[in-house]
C-alpha positions in Angstrom: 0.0 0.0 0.0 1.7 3.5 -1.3 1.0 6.4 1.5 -0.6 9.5 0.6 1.5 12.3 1.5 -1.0 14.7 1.3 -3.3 13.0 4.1 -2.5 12.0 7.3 -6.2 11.2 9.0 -6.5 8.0 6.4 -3.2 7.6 6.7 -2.2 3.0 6.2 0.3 3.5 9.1 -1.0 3.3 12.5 -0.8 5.8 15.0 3.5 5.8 16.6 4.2 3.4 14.0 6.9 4.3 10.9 5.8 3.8 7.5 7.6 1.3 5.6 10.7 2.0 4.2 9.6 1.7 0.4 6.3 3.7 1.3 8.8 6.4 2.8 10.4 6.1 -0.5 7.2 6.7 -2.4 5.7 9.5 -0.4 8.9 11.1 -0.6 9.4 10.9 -4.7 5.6 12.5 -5.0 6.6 15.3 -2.7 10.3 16.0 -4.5 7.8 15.4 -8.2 5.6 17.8 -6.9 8.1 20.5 -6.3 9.9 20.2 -9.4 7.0 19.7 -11.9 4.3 22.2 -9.6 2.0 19.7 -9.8 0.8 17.0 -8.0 2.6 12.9 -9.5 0.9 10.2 -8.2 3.4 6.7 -8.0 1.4 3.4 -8.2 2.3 -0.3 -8.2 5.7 0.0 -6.2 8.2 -2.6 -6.3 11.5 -2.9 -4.0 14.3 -3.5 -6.0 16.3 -4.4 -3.0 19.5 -2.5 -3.3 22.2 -3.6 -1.9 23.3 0.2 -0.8 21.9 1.7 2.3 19.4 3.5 0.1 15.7 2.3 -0.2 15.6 1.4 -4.1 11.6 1.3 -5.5 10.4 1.0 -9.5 7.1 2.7 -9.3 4.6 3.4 -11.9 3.3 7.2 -13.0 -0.4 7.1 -12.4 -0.8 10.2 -13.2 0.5 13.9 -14.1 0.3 16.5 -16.0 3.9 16.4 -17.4 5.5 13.7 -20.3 7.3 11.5 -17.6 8.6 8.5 -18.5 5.8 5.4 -17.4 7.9 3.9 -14.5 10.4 5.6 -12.3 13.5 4.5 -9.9 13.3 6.3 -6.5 16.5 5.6 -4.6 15.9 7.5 -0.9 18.4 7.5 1.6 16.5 7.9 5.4 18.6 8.9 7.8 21.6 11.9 8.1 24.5 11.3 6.1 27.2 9.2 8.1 29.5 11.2 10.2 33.1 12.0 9.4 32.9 9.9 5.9 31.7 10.3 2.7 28.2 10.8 2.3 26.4 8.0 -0.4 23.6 10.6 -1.4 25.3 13.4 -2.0 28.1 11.3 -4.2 25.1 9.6 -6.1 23.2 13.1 -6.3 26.5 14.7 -7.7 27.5 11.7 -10.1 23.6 12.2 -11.6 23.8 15.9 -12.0 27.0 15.6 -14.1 25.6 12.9 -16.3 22.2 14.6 -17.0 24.0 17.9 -17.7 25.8 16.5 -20.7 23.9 15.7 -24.3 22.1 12.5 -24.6 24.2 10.7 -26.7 27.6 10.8 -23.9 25.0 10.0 -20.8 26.2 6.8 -19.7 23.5 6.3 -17.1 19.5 6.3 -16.6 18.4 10.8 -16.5 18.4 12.3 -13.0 14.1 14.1 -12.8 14.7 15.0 -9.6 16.1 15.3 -6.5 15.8 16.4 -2.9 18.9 17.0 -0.5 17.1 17.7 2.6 14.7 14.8 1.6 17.8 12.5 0.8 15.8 11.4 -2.3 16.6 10.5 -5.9 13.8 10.4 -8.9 15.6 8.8 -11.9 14.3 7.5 -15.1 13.8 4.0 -15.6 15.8 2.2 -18.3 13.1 -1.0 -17.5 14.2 -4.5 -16.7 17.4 -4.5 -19.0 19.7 -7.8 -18.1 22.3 -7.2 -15.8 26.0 -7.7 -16.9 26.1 -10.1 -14.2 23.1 -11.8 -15.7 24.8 -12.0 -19.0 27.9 -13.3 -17.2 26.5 -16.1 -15.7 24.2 -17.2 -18.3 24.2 -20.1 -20.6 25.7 -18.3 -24.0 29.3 -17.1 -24.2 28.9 -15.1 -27.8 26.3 -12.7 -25.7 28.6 -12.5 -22.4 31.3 -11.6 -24.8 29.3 -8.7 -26.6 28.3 -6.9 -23.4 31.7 -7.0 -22.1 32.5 -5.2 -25.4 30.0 -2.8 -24.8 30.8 -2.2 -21.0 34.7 -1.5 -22.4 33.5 0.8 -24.8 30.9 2.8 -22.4 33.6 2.8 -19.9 35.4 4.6 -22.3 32.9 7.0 -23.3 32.2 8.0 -20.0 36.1 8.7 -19.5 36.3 10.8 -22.2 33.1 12.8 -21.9 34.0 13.6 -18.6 37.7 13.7 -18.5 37.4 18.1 -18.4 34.7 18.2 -15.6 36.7 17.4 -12.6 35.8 21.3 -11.4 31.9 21.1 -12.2 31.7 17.6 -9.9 33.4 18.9 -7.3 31.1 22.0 -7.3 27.6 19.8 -7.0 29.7 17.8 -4.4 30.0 20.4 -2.3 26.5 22.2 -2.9 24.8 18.7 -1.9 27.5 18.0 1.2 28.7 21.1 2.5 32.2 19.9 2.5 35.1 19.9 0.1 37.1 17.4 -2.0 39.5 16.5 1.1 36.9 17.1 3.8 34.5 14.4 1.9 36.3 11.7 3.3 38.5 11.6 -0.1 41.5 10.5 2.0 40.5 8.4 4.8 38.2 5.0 3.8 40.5 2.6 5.4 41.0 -0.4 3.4 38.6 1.6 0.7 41.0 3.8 -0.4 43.1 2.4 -2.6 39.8 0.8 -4.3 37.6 3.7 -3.8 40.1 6.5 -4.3 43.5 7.2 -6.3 45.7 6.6 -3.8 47.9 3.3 -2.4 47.4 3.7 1.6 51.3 4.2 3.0 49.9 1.1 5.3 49.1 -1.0 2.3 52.4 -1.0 1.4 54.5 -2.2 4.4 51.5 -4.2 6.1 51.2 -6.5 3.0 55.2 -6.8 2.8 55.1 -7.9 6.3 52.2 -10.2 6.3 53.8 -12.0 2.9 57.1 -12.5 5.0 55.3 -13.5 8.3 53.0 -16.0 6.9 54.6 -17.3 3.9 57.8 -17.0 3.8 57.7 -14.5 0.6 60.4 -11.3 1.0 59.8 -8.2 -0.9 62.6 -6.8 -2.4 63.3 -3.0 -2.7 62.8 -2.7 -6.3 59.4 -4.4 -5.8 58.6 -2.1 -3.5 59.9 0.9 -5.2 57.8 -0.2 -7.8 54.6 -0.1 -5.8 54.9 2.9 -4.3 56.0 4.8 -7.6 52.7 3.0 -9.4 50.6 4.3 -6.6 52.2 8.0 -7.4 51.7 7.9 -10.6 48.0 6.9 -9.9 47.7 10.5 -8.1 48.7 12.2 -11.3 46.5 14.8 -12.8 46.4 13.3 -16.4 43.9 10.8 -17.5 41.7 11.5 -14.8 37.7 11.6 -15.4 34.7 10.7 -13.3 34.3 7.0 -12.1 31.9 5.2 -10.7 34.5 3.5 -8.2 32.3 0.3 -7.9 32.3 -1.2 -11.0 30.8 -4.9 -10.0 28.6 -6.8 -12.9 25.0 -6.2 -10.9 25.9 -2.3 -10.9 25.8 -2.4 -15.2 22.4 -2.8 -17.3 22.6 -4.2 -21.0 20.8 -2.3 -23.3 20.1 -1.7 -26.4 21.7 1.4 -26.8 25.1 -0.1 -24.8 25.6 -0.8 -21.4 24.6 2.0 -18.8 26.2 2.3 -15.5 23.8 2.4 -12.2 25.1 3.0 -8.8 27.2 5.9 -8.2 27.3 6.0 -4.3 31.3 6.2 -4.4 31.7 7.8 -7.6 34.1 10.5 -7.8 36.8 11.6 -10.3 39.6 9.9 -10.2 42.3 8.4 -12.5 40.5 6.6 -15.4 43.6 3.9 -15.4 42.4 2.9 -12.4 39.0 1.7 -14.0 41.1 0.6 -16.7 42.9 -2.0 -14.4 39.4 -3.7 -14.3 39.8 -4.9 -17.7 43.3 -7.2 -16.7 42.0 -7.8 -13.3 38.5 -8.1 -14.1 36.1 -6.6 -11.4 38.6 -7.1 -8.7 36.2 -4.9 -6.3 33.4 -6.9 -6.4 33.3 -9.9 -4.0 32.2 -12.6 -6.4 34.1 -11.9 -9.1 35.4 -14.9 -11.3 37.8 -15.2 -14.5 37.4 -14.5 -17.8 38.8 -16.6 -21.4 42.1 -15.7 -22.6 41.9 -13.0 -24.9 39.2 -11.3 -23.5 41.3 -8.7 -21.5 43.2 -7.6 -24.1 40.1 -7.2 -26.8 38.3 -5.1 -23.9 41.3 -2.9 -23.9 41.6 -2.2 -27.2 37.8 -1.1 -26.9 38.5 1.2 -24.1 40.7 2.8 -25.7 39.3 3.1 -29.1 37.0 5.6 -27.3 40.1 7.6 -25.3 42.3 7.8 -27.6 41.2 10.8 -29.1 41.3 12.6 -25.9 44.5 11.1 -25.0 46.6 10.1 -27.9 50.0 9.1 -25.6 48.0 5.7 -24.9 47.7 4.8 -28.6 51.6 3.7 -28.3 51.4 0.3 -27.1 54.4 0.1 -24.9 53.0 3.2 -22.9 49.6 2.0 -22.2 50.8 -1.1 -21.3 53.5 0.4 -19.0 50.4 2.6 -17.6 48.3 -0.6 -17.0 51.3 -2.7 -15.9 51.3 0.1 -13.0 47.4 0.3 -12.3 47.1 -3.9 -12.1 50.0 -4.0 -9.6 48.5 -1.3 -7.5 45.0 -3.4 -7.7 46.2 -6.8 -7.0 48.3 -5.2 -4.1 45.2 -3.5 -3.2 42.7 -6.7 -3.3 45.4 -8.9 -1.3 45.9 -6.5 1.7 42.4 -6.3 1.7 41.8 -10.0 1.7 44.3 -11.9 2.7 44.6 -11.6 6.3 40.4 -12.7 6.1 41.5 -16.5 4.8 44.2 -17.9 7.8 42.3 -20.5 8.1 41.2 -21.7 4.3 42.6 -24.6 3.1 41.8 -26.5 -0.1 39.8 -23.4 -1.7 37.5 -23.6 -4.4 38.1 -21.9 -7.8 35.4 -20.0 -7.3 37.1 -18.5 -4.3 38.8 -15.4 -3.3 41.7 -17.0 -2.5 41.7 -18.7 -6.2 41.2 -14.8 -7.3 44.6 -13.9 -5.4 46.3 -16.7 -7.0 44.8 -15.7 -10.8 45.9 -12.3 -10.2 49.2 -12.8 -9.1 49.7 -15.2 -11.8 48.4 -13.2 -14.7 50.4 -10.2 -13.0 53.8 -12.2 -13.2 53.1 -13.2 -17.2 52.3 -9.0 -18.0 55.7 -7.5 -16.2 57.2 -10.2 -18.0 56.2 -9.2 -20.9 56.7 -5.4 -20.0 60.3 -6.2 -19.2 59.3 -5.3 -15.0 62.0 -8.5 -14.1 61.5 -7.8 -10.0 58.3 -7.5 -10.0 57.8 -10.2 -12.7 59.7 -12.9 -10.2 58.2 -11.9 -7.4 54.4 -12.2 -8.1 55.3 -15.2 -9.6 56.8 -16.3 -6.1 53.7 -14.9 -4.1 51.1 -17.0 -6.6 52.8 -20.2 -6.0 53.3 -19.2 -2.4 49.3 -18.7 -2.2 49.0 -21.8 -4.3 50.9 -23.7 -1.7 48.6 -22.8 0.9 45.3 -22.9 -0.2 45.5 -25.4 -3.5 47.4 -26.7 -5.0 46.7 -25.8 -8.6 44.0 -23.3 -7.7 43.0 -21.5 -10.8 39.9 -19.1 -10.8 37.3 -20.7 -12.7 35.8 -18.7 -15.2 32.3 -16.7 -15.3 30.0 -19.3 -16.0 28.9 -18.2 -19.9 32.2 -19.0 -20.8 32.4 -22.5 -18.9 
C-alpha cells in the first residue's frame, strides 16, 4: 500500500508506527515530483528493488501527471543523516547524476536524474526498465552474448572517461552544494581499506602491512625494487592526467545491457579519479566486487583495445602500445596489491579453496600479474608475483586457478 503524502487522518500506518521504508520512499518521490514539476505525480504499483546500498531502491509506476514523464520511475531514498566524518552516499550519487544529466544524450552513460531532494535525501531517476544485468549475462548459458556486453561495458567505460575527462571542477562543485564539505573534507582520504579501491591513492599502510604479512606467513620477502615499484605505481596513480569521473564500484550487478550499450547504475562512491584505475578492471577483471570470477584468454586484451578506441582521441599518448601497457602494468599492480591487503589476512584459516574462491582470485591475479611484467620487461616484480602466486597456491591449492564466469564454462 503506497502512502498518501497529502493525508494524514486515512493515513495506512497506524498511530506511533513508521511507515515502511519503500512507502517512505514513495511518499517522498511524489513530494520531491511535486516541487519540481508544480503539480501533484501520483506513484502506483511500487516494487523494492532491494539494493544492496543503504538506500531504499523502488520502480514505481506514474499514475498520473500532468507532465510527459517516462511510465515507470526508480526512487532511490536514503533515510537517515549522512554518516558522520565519511563520505556521504547521497550526495556522491546526487552529484555523479547531475553531471551525467547535464551532458547531451548521446555521452550519458547512465538512466536521467528528474529530480532530487537533498534535505529529503531522495533521488527520482528515469527507468531504463528491466534490461539484463552484466552479471546476468555473465552467468548465463551463451558465451557469444557475455562476450558482446563486455565489449560494450569496455567501450561505455570509455565513453564516459572521455566525456567527462574536463569536468573534474563542475563535480566537485555539486559535491559540495549537496555536502557542505570539500574534495579532502568528503572523506577523499580516509576510507580505510577503501581507499586504494575507492580512491587514487595506495594507503602508505598497504604498502609495508602487505610486505610484512607475505614475510610472516609465507615466507615471501619483498625486495626493494618491488617495493619501489609499488609505491611509484601508486604516485603515478595521483597524477592529474587521465583523470575523469568513475563510478568507483564497477561490479557486474551495478551495469544494465541495453540496447543502446551498457549503462552504468550506482554511483554512491563515484568521484573523479584516474580513469587507469578503471582501466585496471579490464586485466583484473572486477577485482572490487566480492564474487568476481575469471574471464577466457583474450578477452582482457580485446576489452582494452575497446577502451581505448574511445580515449584515444582525448589522450593520444596511450595509442603507443608500450605506454599503455606500462600505464596498465602500474594500475594492475597497484590493484592486485590492493585486493590482497584487503583480503588476505580474512582466509588464515582456508585450506583446499574452491576456484570459485577469493583465495583462487589472489592466486589468478598474481599469476596473470607475473606473465604481464614479463612481458613489459618489470624482471623484479615479474619474479616476485610469480613467487607470491605459487606461495598462495601452496597454501590454499594446489593448482587453484579461478574458474571462469559461468557463460564461458
Amino acid at each position: 500500500m503506497i502512502v498518501d503524502a497529502s493525508s494524514t487522518d486515512d493515513s495506512p500506518v497506524g498511530a506511533g508506527e513508521k511507515p515502511l521504508p519503500v512507502d517512505s520512499a514513495v511518499a517522498a518521490a511524489e513530494s520531491v515530483l511535486a516541487q519540481r514539476f508544480g503539480s501533484s505525480v501520483s506513484l502506483v504499483d511500487a516494487e523494492d528493488l532491494a539494493g544492496s546500498g543503504p538506500a531504499t531502491v523502488v520502480r514505481a509506476r506514474v499514475a498520473s501527471s500532468s507532465f510527459a514523464l517516462p511510465r515507470t520511475l526508480v526512487i532511490k531514498h536514503y533515510p537517515g543523516s549522512p554518516p558522520p566524518g565519511g563520505p556521504d552516499p547521497f550526495a556522491r550519487e546526487a552529484a555523479s547524476y547531475q553531471l551525467f544529466t547535464a551532458l547531451p544524450p548521446e555521452e550519458r552513460m547512465c538512466p536521467e536524474l528528474l529530480a532530487h531532494n537533498g534535505e529529503q535525501r531522495i533521488l527520482v531517476i528515469d527507468d531504463l526498465g528491466r534490461a539484463p544485468t552484466l552479471q546476468d549475462k555473465l552467468r548465463g548459458g551463451d558465451s557469444r552474448a557475455a562476450e558482446t556486453a563486455l565489449l560494450s561495458w569496455a567501450r561505455s567505460l570509455g565513453r564516459m572517461h572521455s566525456a567527462t575527462a574536463s569536468r573534474e571542477a563542475d563535480f566537485n562543485a555539486l559535491l559540495r552544494r549537496l555536502s557542505g564539505k570539500g574534495r579532502a573534507e568528503d572523506g577523499l582520504r580516509g576510507e580505510g581499506a577503501d581507499a586504494g579501491l575507492g580512491d587514487d591513492t595506495l594507503p602508505f599502510e598497504a604498502v609495508t602491512e602487505l610486505t610484512v604479512l607475505l614475510r610472516d606467513n609465507f615466507g615471501v620477502s619483498t625486495p626493494e625494487p618491488v617495493r619501489d615499484a609499488v609505491e611509484r605505481a601508486g604516485e603515478h596513480a595521483r597524477s592529474a592526467c587521465y583523470r575523469a569521473f568513475s563510478p568507483v564500484d564497477l561490479w557486474p550487478d551495478n551495469n544494465l545491457v541495453t540496447s543502446g550499450g551498457v549503462r552504468f547504475l550506482d554511483f554512491e562512491r563515484g568521484r573523479v579519479r584516474s580513469a587507469l584505475a578503471d582501466a585496471a578492471h579490464l586485466r583484473v577483471p572486477f577485482a572490487s566486487s566480492p564474487d568476481s570470477l575469471a574471464l577466457p584468454a583474450g578477452m582482457s586484451e580485446a576489452m582494452v583495445a575497446a577502451w581505448r578506441a574511445e580515449v584515444v582521441q582525448l589522450w593520444p599518448a596511450l595509442a603507443d602500445d608500450e605506454t599503455l601497457a606500462a600505464y596498465l602494468l602500474d594500475t594492475q599492480l597497484v590493484q592486485v596489491w590492493l585486493a590482497t591487503w584487503r583480503d588476505l589476512p580474512g582466509l588464515t584459516g582456508v585450506r583446499s579453496a574452491s576456484p570459485s574462491s577469493r583465495a583462487a582470485a589472489l592466486v589468478t591475479w598474481w599469476r596473470d600479474l607475473a606473465q604481464y611484467a614479463e612481458r613489459g620487461g618489470a624482471d623484479a616484480v615479474a619474479e616476485h608475483a610469480a613467487t607470491v602466486a605459487s606461495a598462495l597456491d601452496a597454501r590454499f591449492g594446489p593448482k587453484l586457478a579461478l574458474a571462469l564466469y559461468p557463460a564461458f564454462r
